[in-house]
C-alpha positions in Angstrom: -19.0 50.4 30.3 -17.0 51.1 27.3 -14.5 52.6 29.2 -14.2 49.6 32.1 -13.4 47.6 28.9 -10.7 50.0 27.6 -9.0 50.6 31.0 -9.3 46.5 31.3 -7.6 46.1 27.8 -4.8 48.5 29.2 -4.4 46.8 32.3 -4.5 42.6 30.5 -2.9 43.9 27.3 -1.1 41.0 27.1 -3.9 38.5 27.8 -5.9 40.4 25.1 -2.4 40.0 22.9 -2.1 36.4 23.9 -5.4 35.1 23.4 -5.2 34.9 19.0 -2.1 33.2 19.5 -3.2 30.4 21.9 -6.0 30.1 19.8 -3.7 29.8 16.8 -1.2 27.0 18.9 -4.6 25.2 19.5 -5.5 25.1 16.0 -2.0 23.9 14.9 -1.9 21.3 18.2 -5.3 20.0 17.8 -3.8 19.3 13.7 -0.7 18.0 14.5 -2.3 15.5 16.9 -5.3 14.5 15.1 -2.9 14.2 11.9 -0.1 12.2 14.6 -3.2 10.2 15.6 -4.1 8.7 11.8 -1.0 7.0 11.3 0.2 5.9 15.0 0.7 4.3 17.1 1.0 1.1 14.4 -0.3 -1.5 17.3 -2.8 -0.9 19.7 -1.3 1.1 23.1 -3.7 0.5 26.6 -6.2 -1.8 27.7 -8.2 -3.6 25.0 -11.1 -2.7 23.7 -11.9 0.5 24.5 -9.0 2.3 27.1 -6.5 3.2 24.4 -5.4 3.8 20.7 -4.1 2.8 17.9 -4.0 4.6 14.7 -6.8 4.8 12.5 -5.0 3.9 9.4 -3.2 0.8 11.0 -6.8 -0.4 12.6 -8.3 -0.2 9.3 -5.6 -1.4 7.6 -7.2 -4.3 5.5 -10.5 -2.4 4.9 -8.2 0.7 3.5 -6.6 -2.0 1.7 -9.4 -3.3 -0.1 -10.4 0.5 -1.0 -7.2 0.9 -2.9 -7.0 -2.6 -4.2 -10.7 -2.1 -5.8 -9.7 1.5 -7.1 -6.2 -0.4 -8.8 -7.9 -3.3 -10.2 -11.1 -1.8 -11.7 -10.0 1.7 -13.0 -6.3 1.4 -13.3 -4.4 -2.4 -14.1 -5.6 -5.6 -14.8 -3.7 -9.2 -14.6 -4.0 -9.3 -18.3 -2.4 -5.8 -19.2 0.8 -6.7 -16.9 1.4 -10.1 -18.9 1.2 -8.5 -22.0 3.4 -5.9 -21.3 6.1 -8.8 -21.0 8.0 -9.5 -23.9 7.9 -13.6 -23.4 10.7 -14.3 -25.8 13.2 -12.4 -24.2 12.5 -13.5 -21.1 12.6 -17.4 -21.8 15.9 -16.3 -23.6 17.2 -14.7 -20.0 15.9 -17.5 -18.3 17.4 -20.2 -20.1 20.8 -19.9 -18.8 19.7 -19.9 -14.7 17.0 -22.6 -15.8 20.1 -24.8 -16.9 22.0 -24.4 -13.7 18.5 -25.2 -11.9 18.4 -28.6 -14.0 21.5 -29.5 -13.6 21.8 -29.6 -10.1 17.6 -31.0 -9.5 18.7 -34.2 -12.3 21.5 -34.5 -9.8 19.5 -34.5 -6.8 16.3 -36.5 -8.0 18.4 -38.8 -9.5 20.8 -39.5 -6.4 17.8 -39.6 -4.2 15.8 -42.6 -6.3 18.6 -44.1 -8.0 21.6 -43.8 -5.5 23.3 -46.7 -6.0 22.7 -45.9 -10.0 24.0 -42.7 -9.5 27.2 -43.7 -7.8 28.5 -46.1 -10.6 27.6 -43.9 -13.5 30.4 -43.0 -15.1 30.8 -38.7 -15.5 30.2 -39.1 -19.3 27.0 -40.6 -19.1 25.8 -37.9 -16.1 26.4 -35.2 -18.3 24.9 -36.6 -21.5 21.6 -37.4 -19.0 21.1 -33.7 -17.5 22.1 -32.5 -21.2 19.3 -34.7 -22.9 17.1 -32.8 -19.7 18.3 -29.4 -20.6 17.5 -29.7 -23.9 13.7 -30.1 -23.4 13.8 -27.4 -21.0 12.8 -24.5 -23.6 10.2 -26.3 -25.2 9.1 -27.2 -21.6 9.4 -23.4 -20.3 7.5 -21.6 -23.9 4.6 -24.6 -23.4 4.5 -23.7 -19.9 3.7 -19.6 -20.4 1.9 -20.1 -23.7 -0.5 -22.3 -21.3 -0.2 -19.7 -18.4 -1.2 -16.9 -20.2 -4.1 -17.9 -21.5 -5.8 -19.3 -17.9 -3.9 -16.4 -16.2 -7.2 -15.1 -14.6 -6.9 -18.6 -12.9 -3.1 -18.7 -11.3 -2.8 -14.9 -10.7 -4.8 -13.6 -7.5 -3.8 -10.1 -8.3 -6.6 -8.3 -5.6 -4.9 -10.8 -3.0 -1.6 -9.8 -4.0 -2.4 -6.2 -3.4 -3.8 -6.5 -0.6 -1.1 -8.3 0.9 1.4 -6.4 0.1 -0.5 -3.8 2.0 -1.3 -5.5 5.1 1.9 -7.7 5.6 3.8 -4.8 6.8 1.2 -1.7 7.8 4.0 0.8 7.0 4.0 0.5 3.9 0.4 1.4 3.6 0.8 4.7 6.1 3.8 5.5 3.9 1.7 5.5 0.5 -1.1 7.8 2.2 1.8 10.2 4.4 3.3 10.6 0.9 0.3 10.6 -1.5 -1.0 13.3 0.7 1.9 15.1 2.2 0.5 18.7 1.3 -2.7 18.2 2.2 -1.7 17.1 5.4 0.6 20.3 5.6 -2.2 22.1 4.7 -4.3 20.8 7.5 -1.5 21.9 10.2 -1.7 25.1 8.7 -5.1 26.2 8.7 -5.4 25.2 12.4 -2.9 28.7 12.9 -4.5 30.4 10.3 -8.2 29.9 11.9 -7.1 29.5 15.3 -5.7 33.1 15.3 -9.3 34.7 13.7 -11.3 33.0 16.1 -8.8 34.1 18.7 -9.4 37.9 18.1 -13.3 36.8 18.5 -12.7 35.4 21.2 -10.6 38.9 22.9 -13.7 41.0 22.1 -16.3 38.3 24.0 -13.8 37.9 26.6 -14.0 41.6 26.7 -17.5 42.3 26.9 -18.9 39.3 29.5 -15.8 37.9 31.4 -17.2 34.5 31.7 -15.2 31.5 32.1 -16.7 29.8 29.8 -15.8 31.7 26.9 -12.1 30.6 26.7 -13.2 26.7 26.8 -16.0 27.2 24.4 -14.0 29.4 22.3 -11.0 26.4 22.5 -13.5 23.8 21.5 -14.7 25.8 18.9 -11.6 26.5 17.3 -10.4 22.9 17.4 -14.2 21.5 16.2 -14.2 24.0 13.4 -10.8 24.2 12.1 -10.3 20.3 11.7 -14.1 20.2 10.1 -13.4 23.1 7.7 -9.7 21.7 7.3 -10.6 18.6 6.3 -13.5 19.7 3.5 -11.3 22.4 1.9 -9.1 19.5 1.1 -11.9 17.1 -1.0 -14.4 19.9 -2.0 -15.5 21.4 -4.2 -14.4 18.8 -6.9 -14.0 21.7 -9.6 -12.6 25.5 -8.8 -15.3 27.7 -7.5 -15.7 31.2 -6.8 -16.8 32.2 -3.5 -18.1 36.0 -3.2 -17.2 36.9 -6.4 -13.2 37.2 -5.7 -12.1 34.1 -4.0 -11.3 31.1 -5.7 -11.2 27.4 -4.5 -10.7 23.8 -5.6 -10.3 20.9 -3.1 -6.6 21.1 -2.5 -6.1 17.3 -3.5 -8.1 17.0 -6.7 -5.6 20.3 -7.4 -2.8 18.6 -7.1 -3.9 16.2 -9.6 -0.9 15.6 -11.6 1.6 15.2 -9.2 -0.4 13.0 -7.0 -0.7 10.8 -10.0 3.0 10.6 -10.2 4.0 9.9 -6.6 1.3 7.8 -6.0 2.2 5.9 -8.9 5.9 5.9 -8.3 4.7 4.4 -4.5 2.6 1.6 -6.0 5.1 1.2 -8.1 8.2 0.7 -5.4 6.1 -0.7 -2.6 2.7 -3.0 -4.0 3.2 -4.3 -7.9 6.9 -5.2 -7.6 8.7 -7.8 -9.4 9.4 -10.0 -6.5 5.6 -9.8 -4.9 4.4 -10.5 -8.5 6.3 -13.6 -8.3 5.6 -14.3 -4.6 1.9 -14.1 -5.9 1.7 -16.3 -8.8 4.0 -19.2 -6.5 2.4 -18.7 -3.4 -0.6 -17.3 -3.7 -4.3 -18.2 -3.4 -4.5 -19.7 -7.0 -0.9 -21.0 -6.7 -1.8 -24.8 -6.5 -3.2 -24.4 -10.1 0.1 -23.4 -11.4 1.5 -26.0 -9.4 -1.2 -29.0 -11.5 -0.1 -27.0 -14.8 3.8 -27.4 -14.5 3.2 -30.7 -12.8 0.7 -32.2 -16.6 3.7 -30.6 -18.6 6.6 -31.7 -16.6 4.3 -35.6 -16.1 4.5 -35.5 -20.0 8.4 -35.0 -20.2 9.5 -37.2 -17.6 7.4 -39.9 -19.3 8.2 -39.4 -22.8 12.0 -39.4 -22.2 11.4 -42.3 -20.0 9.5 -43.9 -23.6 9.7 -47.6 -23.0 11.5 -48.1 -20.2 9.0 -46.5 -18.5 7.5 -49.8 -16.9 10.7 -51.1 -16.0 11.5 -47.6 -14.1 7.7 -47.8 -12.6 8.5 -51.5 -11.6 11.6 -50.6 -10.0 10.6 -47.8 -8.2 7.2 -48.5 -7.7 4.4 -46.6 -8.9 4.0 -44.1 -5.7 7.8 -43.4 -6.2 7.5 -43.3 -9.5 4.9 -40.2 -9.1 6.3 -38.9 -5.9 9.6 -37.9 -8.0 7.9 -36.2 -11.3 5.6 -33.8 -8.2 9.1 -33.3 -6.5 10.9 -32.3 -9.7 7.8 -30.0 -10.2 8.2 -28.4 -6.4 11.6 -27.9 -7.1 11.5 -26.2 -10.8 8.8 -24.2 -8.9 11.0 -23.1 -6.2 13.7 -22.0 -8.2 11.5 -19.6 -9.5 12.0 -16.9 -7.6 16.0 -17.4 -7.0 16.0 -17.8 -11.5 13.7 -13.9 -12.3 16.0 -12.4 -9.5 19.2 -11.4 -11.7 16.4 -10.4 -14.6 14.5 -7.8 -11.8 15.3 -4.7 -13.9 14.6 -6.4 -17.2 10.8 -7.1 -16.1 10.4 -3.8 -14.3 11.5 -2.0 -17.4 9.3 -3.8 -19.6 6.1 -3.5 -16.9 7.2 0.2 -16.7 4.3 -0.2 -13.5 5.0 3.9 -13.1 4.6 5.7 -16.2 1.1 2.9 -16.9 -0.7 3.8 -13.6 0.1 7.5 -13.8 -0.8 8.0 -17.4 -4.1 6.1 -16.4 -4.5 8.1 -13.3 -4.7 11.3 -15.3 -7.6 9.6 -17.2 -9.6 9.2 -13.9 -12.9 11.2 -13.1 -12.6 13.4 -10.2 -15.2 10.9 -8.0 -12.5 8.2 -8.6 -9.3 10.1 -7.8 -10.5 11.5 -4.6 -10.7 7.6 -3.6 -7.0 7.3 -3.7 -6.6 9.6 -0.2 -10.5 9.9 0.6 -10.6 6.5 2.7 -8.3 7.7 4.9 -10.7 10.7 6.1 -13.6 9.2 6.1 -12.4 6.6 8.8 -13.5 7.9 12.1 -12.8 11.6 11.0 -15.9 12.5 13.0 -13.9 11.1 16.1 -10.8 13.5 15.2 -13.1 15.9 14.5 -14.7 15.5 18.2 -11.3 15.2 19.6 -10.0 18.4 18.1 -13.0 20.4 19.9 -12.2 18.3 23.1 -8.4 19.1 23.3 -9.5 22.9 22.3 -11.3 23.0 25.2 -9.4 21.6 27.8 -6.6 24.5 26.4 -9.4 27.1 26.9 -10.1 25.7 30.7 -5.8 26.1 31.3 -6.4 29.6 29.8 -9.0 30.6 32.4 -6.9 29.1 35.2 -3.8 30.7 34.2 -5.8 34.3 33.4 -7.7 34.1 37.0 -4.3 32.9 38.8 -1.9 35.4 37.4 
């Protein structure tokens, strides 16, 4: 018998040769796609529900979202923390210049529209000293205005909704923060698939060699892509701390390694793509709590329009009528409101360098326990990774039935 098999070896040398190899290609394959199959396609491709795919982090975009907003907001920045990184007065001082323009031109406008045939005769004199008496209350307006805002911050600022947003508006931007937050691992993955592919392949020579059954390539292909991606994918969480395995080989889960520079591209992410100046803004204009922000401009700017009214104020209500009268002090509020995001645009680098949104979330990642840093990448896994799991040992075996075809046909 031994001999059969040695003169067998001679004669399929390379099969024998070939069969580690293919095992290694299906470990990488089976990776590649499994990895290829995470991320895309972004929408779903085939016929709804069940005859097609889409990719798992795309599908579970908003859950996957929530997980990282909840890991953001409760271990690493709160609503508070950003506003007091801001230096107020300097900002009201850069402000004060693009918040003059704004005036100018909205005194114009609401003026024009109420009063047009007011507005026509005025004579240029009198226009200017009118929007300069309105400029001039603008500071005090503006520093009542953020005193006011933050102290009830909890109540105009939806930061959880911002986040989350900003992570399901566009679904690229949350595959690109988990692509590049676990770029190695995901190396790491491919390459274990060769690396175990190729030892199961040699396995897989000696049984081929000793039983001939056709069923020992598929098997052995199923194997290799079940295993690999199972063993893969726990070498890259666990175990939390470095072990030593048999005395001589020593392991940490490849991610919680990597600590400190997955705390500074993951920061530098959130940093670019989530808590950015202008979806910060976005958020506390437009957001969920936005219409409070809209009541507290709208008391302050109410208590301007009418003090500077003083006592013509019933004559001007008389005039106008009372509904007018109110429609134009919630217009000038829209409008101040809706400058907002045209006025902080020139001052974007001021208010990133003073949230400095990096260096804060990476310093605090660094203070994070091991459970909570393996949530920044975890989530992604643990979505359906029994299904790439199960697809890995399907594809493995389909290569192991072309093996037996191509070894029985050649």
């Amino acid at each position: 018998m031994f001999t059969n098999i040695l003169l067998d070896i001679q004669e399929n040398w390379l099969l024998y040769c070939a069969m580690p190899l293919v095992a290694a290609a299906i470990g990488y394959i089976t990776k590649l796609l499994a990895i290829k199959m995470m991320f895309s396609p972004i929408k779903f491709i085939g016929i709804k529900p069940y005859l097609g795919w889409q990719g798992i982090v795309p599908r579970k975009a908003e859950y996957m979202a929530h997980i990282a907003c909840e890991t953001l907001t409760k271990n690493l920045i709160k609503p508070q923390e950003i506003w007091e990184r801001l230096d107020h007065r300097v900002l009201l001082s850069e402000l004060e210049k693009p918040l003059s323009k704004a005036v100018e031109s909205m005194t114009e406008e609401i003026v024009s529209t109420y009063y047009p045939s007011l507005w026509q005769v005025l004579p240029k004199a009198v226009k200017t000293k009118l929007t300069l008496r309105v400029q001039q209350q603008v500071p005090t307006l503006s520093h009542r205005i953020v005193t006011e805002l933050g102290e009830n911050l909890e109540t105009v600022f939806d930061l959880k909704d911002m986040i989350v947003k900003a992570l399901t508006t566009d679904k690229r931007v949350i595959i690109k923060i988990f692509k590049e937050t676990g770029r190695e691992e995901f190396a790491f993955i491919r390459r274990t698939g060769i690396y175990f592919g190729f030892i199961i392949g040699v396995v897989q020579a000696i049984t081929w060699a000793l039983t001939h059954s056709p069923w020992v390539m598929p098997l052995f292909g199923g194997f290799v892509g079940f295993f690999s991606d199972w063993l893969a994918l726990k070498m890259v969480f666990r175990p939390l701390e470095e072990k030593k395995f048999f005395g001589v080989w020593s392991w940490q889960g490849l991610f919680l390694k990597r600590r400190l520079e997955v705390c500074e591209i993951h920061a530098q992410l959130i940093a670019e793509e989530v808590l950015t100046v202008p979806n910060l803004v976005d958020a506390i204009i437009s957001g969920p709590a936005s219409d409070r922000l809209f009541n507290l401009v709208h008391r302050y700017i109410e208590e301007m329009i009418d003090e500077q009214a003083g006592y013509l104020r019933p004559v001007l209500v008389y005039s106008m009528g009372s509904q007018n009268y109110i429609e134009m002090k919630k217009q000038i509020t829209q409008k101040m409101i809706g400058h907002l995001p045209a006025m902080t645009q020139h001052i974007e680098p001021l208010l990133a360098s003073q949230l400095d949104i990096k260096n804060e979330l990476s310093s605090k990642m660094k203070l994070m326990t091991l459970e909570q840093f393996e949530g920044l990448l975890r989530p992604v896994f643990q979505q359906d990774e029994k299904i790439l799991i199960i697809l890995g040992g399907i594809l493995g075996f389909l290569v192991g039935e072309l093996q037996v075809y191509i070894m029985l046909h050649h």
